[in-house]
C-alpha angles and dihedrals in degrees: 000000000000089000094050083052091051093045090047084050094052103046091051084059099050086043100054102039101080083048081051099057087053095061087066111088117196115225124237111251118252117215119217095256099053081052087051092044101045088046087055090052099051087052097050091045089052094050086057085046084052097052100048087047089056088043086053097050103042081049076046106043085046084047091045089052106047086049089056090048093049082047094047083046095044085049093052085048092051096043101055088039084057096045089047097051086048090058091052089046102051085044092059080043091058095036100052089044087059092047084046092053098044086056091051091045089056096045082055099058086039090057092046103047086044087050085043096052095038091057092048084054098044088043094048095046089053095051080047088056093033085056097043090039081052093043100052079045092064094032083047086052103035080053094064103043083054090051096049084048088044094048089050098039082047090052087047096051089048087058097053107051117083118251127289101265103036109078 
């Protein structure tokens, strides 16, 4: 079996080497001058490479320039657009702190006559109390000094009438 695989092996081998030299294709030889002539060809063709590169760069470079000019301009435009709505804002700012301001002002006033008035009430209605508390004092005290004169004038009255069966 080994020796079939080997013989297999070798006859492919034999087979395909003339097919193998084919794929190999020769060159045409190249003489000195075409090299000399080719090469002077490449230069000039990269000095004409050369030369559109510089044209481009000095369009570009002019280009390049005028851009940077219409930036720096936009940029002048942004920045006082900026600074001026900087100025109308800080002036709402302002206003609306001044109107701010005015409101809390107001409620201030409005706190202070509503605690004024609440302490004139609360002050009047104790003097009310103080007085009544005073004058059921007096009528407490006046009470007692007309009982103490009832109860003797009672007594006395009791002294005087006859006694229960005579009349």
């Amino acid at each position: 079996m080994v020796r079939r695989v080997v013989f297999v092996l070798i006859m492919t081998i034999l087979l395909l080497a003339p097919v193998m030299s084919r794929a190999v294709q020769v060159a045409p030889r190249i003489t000195d001058r075409e090299i000399v002539e080719r090469l002077t060809r490449l230069e000039e063709g990269q000095k004409a490479l050369n030369k559109r590169i510089d044209d481009l760069d000095k369009r570009l470079t002019g280009r390049i320039d005028d851009l940077n000019k219409r930036i720096d301009d936009l940029d002048k435009n942004l920045n006082k657009r900026i600074d001026d709505l900087d100025k109308k804002l800080n002036k709402r700012i302002d206003d609306l702190r001044a109107e701010m301001n005015g409101r809390f002002d107001t409620l201030q006033w409005m706190f202070g006559i509503f605690i004024t008035i609440s302490l004139v009430i609360m002050g009047f209605i104790l003097r009310m109390q103080w007085q009544m508390q005073k004058r059921q004092t007096s009528l407490e005290s006046t009470l007692k000094a007309h009982e103490k004169e009832f109860a003797f004038l009672k007594g006395l009255i009791e002294k005087l009438l006859p006694p229960g069966g005579v009349l």
